[in-house]
C-alpha positions in Angstrom: -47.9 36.0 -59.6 -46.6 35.9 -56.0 -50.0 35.2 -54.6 -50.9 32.6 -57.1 -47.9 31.2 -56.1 -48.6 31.9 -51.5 -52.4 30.0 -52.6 -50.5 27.4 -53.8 -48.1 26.7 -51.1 -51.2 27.1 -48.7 -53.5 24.5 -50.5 -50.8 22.4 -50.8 -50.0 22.4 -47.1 -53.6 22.1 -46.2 -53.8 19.0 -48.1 -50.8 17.6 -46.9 -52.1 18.4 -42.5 -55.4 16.9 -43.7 -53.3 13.6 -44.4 -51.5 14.0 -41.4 -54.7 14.2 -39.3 -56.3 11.3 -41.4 -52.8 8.8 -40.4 -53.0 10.1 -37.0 -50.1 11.7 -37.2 -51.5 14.8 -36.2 -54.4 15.5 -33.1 -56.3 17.9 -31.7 -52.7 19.1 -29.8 -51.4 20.6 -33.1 -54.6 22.5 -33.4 -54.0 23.4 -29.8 -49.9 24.7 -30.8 -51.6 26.5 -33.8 -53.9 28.8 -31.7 -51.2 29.9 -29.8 -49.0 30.9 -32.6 -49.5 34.4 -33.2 -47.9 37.6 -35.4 -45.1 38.2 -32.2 -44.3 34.1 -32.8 -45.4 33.6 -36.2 -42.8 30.0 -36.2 -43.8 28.7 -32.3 -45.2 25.1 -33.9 -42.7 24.5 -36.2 -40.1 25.4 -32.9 -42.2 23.4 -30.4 -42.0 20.8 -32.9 -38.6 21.1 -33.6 -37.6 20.8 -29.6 -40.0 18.2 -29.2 -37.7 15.8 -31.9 -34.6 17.3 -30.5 -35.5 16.4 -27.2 -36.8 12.6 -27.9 -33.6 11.9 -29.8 -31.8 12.9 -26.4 -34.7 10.4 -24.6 -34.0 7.7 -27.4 -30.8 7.7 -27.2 -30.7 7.5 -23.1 -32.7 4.7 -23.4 -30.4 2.5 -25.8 -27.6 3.3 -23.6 -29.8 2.2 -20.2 
């Protein structure tokens, strides 16, 4: 049941980075994150990703006050 479930999960998030790609949300520099993700970092893109925001809010936010 669990890997009915884990095939699941993966189609859907397959389908959901295909729309990402297809609004250009998403380039070739995810694909770039992905390949360096490995079993010693199995959660590098979603951390990247998650500094990258935390850092443009700081950027954002320096701006408005500027």
């Amino acid at each position: 049941m669990l890997g009915l479930d884990a095939d699941r999960l993966r189609a859907d998030l397959n389908r959901l980075l295909a729309f990402l790609f297809h609004q250009g949300i998403l380039d070739e520099q995810y694909l770039q994150l992905q390949q360096l993700q490995d079993e010693s970092s199995p959660n590098f893109v979603s951390e990247v990703v998650n500094i990258y925001f935390h850092e443009s809010e700081k950027l954002l936010r320096n701006l408005r006050s500027l």
